[in-house]
C-alpha positions in Angstrom: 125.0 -100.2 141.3 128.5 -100.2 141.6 130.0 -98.6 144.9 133.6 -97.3 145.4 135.2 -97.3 148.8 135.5 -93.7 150.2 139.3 -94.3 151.0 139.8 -96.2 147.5 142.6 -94.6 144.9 141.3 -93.1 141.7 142.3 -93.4 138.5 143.0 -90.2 136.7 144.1 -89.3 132.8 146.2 -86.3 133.5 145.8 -83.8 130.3 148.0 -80.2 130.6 144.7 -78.0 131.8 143.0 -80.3 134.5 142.5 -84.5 135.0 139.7 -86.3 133.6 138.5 -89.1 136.8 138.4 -92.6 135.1 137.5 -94.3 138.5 136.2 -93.0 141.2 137.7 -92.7 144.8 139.0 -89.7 147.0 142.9 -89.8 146.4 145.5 -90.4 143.8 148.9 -91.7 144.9 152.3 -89.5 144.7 154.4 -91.3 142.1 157.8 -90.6 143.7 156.4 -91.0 147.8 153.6 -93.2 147.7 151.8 -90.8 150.2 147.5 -90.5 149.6 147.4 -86.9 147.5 143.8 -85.9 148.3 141.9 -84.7 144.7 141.2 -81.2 145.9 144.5 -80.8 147.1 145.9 -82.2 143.7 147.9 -79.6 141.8 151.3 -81.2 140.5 151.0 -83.9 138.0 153.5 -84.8 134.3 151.2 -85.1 131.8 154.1 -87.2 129.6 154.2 -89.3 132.4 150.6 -89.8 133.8 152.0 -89.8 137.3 150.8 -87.2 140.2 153.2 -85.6 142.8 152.2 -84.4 146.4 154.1 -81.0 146.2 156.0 -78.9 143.8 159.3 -79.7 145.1 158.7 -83.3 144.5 157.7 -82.8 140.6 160.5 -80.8 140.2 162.8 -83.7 141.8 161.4 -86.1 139.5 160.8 -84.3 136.2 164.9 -84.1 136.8 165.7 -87.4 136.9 166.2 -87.0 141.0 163.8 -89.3 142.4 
């Protein structure tokens, strides 16, 4: 049985609606901060880009060639 670390990242396929969870684990990574983005508190990702963001201010920094 294969076991994933409860503090290990997931993998995610981001798609415009929701994310589909390609490995397991309780976080994803914020693209542009490197901060741990819990998956219930996930709301900001670029589909285009496959890359998650901690906050809306953040996405909108990147997604404009800021950060």
């Amino acid at each position: 049985m294969l076991m994933s670390s409860p503090d290990a990242a997931a993998i995610l396929e981001y798609g415009p609606n929701g994310f589909r969870v390609l490995r397991p684990g309780n976080h994803v990574v914020c693209a542009v901060t490197g901060q741990p983005v819990a998956l219930e508190e996930l709301r900001y990702w670029c589909v285009v880009r496959q890359e998650a963001y901690a906050s809306p201010e953040i996405a909108t920094r990147r997604l404009m060639g800021q950060a």
